[in-house]
C-alpha positions, -999 to 999 in steps of 0.1 A, spaced: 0 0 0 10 33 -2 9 49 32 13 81 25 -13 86 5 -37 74 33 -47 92 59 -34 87 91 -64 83 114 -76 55 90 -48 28 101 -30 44 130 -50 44 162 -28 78 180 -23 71 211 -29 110 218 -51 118 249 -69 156 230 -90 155 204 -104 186 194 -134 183 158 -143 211 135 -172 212 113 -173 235 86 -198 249 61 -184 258 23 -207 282 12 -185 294 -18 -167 267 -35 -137 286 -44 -132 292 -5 -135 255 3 -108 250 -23 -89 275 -12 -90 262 24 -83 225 16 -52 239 1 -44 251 30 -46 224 53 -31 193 27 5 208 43 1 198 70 -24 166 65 -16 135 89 -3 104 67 -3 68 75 38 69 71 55 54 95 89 72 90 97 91 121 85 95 160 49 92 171 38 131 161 34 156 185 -3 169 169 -22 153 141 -45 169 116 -70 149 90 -98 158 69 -131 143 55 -158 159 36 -201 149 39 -216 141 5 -230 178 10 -193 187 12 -184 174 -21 -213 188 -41 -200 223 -25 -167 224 -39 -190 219 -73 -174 181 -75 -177 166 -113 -210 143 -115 -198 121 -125 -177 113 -95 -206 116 -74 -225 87 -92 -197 62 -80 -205 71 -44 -230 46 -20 -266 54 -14 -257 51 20 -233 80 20 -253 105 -5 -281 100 18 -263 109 49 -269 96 89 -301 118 96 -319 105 63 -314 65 74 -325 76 115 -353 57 112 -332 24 95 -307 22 125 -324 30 157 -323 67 157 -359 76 167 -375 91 198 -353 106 221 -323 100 195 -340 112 163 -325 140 143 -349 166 150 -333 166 183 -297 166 173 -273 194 188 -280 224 157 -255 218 125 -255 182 131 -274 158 103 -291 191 91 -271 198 59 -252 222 71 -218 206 79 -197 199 50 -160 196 58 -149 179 91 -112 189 106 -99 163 133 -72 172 154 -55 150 181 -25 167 204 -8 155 232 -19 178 256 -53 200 261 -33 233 254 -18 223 223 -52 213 207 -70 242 221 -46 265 209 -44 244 174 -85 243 173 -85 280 183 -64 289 152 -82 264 133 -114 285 136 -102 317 132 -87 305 96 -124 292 85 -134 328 98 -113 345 76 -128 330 49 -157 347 38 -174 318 21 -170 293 50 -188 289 81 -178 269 115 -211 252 123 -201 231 155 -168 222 171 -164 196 200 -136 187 228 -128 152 235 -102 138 260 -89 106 268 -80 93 303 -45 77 311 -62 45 320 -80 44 287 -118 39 303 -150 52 292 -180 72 314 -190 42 327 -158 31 337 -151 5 314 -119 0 296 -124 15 257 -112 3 225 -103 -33 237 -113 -48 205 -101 -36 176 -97 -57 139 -61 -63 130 -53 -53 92 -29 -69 66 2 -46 60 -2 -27 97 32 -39 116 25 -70 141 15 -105 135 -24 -112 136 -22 -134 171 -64 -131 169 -93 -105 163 -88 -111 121 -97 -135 104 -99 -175 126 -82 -200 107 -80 -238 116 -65 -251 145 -62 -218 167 -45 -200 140 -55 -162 124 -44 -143 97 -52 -100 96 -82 -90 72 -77 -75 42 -70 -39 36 -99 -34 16 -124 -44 41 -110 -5 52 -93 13 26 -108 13 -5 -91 6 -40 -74 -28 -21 -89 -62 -19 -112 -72 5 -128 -101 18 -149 -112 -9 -115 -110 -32 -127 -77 -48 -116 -41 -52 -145 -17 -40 -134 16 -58 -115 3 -84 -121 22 -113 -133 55 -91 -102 78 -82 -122 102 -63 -122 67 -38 -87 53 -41 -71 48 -6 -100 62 12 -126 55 33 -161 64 50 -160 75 89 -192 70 109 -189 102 137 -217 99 164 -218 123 195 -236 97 221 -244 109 255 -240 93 282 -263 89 315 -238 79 342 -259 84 370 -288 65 361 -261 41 353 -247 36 388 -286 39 403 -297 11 379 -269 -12 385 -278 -6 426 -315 -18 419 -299 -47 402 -273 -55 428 -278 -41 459 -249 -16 479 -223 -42 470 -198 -28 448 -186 -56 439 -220 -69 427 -225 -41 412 -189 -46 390 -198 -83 384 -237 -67 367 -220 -44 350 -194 -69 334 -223 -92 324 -241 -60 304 -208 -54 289 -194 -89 287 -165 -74 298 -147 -63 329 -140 -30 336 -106 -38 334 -108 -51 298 -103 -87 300 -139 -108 283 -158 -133 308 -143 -156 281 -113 -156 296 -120 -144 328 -157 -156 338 -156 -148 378 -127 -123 384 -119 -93 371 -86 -91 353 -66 -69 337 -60 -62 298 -29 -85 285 -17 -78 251 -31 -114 246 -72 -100 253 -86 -112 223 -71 -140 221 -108 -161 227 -135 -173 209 -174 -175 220 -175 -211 205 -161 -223 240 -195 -207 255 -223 -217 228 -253 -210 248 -239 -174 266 -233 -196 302 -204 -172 308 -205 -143 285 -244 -137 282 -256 -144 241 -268 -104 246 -238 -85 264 -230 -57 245 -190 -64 232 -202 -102 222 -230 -84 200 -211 -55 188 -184 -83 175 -196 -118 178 -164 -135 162 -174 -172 156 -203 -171 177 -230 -168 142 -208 -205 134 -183 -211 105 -153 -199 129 -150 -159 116 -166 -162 82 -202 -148 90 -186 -112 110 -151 -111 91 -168 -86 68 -189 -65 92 -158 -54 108 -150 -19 117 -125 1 131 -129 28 160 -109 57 166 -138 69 201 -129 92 230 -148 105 257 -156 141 262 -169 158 294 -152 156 328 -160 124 349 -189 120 374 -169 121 407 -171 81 418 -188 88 455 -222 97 441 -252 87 420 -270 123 419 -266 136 382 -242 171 383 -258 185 354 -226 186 334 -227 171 296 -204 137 296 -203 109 271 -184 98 238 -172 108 209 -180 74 183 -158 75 155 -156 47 129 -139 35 96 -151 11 72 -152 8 34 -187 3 32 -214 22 58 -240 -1 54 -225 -35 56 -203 -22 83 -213 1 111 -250 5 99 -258 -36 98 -239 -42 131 -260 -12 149 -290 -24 135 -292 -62 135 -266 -70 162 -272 -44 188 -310 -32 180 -322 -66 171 -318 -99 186 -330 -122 160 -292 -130 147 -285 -147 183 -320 -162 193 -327 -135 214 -361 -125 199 -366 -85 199 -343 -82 228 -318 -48 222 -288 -38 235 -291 -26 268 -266 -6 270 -275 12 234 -314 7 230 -342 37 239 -356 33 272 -382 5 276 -405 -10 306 -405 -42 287 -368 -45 277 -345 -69 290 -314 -91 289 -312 -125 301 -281 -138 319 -284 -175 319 -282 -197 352 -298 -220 375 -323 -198 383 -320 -170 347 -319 -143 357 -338 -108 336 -319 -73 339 -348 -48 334 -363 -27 327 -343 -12 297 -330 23 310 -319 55 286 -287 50 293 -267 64 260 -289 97 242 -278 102 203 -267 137 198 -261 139 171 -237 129 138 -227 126 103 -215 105 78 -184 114 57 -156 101 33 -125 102 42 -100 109 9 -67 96 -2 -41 127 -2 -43 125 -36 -80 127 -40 -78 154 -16 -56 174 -33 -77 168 -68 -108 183 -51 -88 207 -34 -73 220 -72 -111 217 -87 
């Protein structure tokens, strides 16, 4: 592959704790131009010549974005329905209804009006306040482009989430990244993986099916589609739900929590670890659900076994190896002080970034028939509980002598709002950038 024509957030998971996003509006396509020409300098590659950079910068456009800088039609009629459409258009196809439908999204989210997405990540919260500051003040010189929503994310040292769980445990390893495929690619016989193809990410490469998406569309060549989701989270009701379900006892409460997750907090899966918390190894994927067939230690409905069921729909890894998808997340907000259940007001939750080559078969059938619909594990219309919209009748069954229902389903995560975008190869990039 050629890594520095792809863009660095794609294939390089920056180990950078600030993350600061920028969405623009091109209302004069000669400005947008202008301004992508600007920022390709100093565009983050997939290269791996060099230290671990200080401050990253990477772009992506919304299929509003491209038909602003008056892209040729012809390049728009290789894109997927899925894109042109956009994430507020397909709501009602992946879950996002009631409380998370679009008509409630934070304003310039999913309404048409962002077109051009800036993502910086810096080492510390000064350096990507000061960068983002600057950022904005550059879009605000220009007069034919319009900041219409920015957002702050920052990572913790021990890598955990609002709800205090360990994120970005699981993530798909992918042929040419440096390190042998030891497991979470694709299962082979006798205990054995190999990494998935590039093209199941980065278009213009072979995927899984032995095909080149992209292949005779430049516009696409070593790009991909991101999937950016602002979810909120309701840490709080959390802790007070997990109390009803298990008493005072924190440790109860831990061992309810790793069930809904089918995780510990710590990172290691109920696989491996099916009474006591442990802590992440570099080996914590190494595991398969086809040692736990009926969900007797990892529940058939915990969240990280439907989000990624690895052999668990049978045929070792060949039902999921192409519904993959890779996450570049962070939280945002400061945390919930651990002595108290009482909500402080204060907006907390995570920033849900994804990468895949295809939206639909990706990230859009994963949060639709794995997480919002149980039918693919015999779980009837059980949901997610961790995901779903509040329900008095929703559960999850954790198998046992008695079974035992966690319920009702609570409003834990709120959907605030998103887009979907392409993510171009610096060459494409610098095509739409010179018209």
């Amino acid at each position: 592959m050629d890594r520095d024509d792809i863009q660095g957030n794609i294939l390089n998971g920056y180990t950078l704790e600030h993350a600061g996003y920028l969405f623009a509006r091109v209302k004069d396509a000669a400005a947008g131009r202008r301004w992508l020409r600007e920022l390709l300098p100093g565009l983050t590659t997939a290269s791996r010549d060099g230290d671990k950079p200080a401050s990253t910068l990477n772009v992506a456009l919304t299929c509003g974005g491209l038909r602003a800088l008056d892209i040729d039609g012809a390049a728009l009629d290789d894109l997927p329905l899925d894109f042109v459409e956009g994430m507020a258009a397909r709501a009602d196809e992946i879950g996002d209804i009631g409380p998370n439908a679009p008509e409630r999204w934070e304003s310039g989210l999913g309404s048409g009006a962002a077109h051009v997405l800036v993502t910086l990540y810096a080492g510390t919260a000064g350096e990507r306040d000061e960068r983002l500051g600057d950022l904005g003040r550059r879009v605000r010189t220009h007069p034919g482009l319009e900041v219409v929503f920015t957002q702050c994310a920052d990572g913790w040292t021990d890598a955990r989430e609002h709800f205090g769980f360990r994120d970005g445990s699981s993530q798909p390893v992918v042929e040419g990244n440096p390190g042998a495929a030891k497991s979470d690619g694709v299962q082979r016989r006798l205990g054995r993986w190999r990494p998935l193809r590039l093209g199941e990410f980065v278009l213009g490469h072979v995927d899984e099916d032995g095909v080149v998406a992209g292949a005779e569309a430049p516009l696409l060549h070593n790009g991909t589609f991101m999937v950016w989701r602002k979810l909120s989270q309701d840490v709080a009701l959390f802790r007070r739900w997990l109390a009803e379900l298990a008493g005072d006892d924190p440790v109860a409460q831990k061992a309810v929590a790793a069930k809904v997750l089918g995780r510990w907090p710590e990172g290691k899966s109920l696989i491996d670890s099916p009474d006591v918390p442990a802590a992440q190894t570099d080996r914590v994927n190494t595991f398969t659900y086809s040692r736990d067939p009926r969900g007797l230690i990892c529940p058939l409905g915990a969240h990280a076994r439907r989000a990624n069921p690895r052999d668990a729909l049978g045929w070792r890894t060949e039902r999921t190896k192409r519904h993959r998808i890779i996450r570049r997340g962070m939280p945002y907000g400061k945390r919930l002080s651990e002595a108290t259940c009482d909500d402080d007001g204060q907006p907390r939750g995570l920033i849900f970034v994804c990468l895949n080559a295809s939206i639909s078969r990706q990230f859009e059938l994963v949060q639709r028939h794995w997480l919002l619909d149980g039918d693919a594990f015999g779980l009837g219309t059980d949901k997610d509980l961790l995901l779903a919209p509040e329900d008095p009748l929703g559960k999850m069954t954790v198998p046992g002598r008695p079974p035992r229902f966690l319920a009702p389903q609570r409003q834990l995560v709120t959907m605030r709002g998103g887009e979907y975008l392409f993510v171009p190869g610096r060459t494409a990039l610098r095509q739409l950038a010179a018209g």
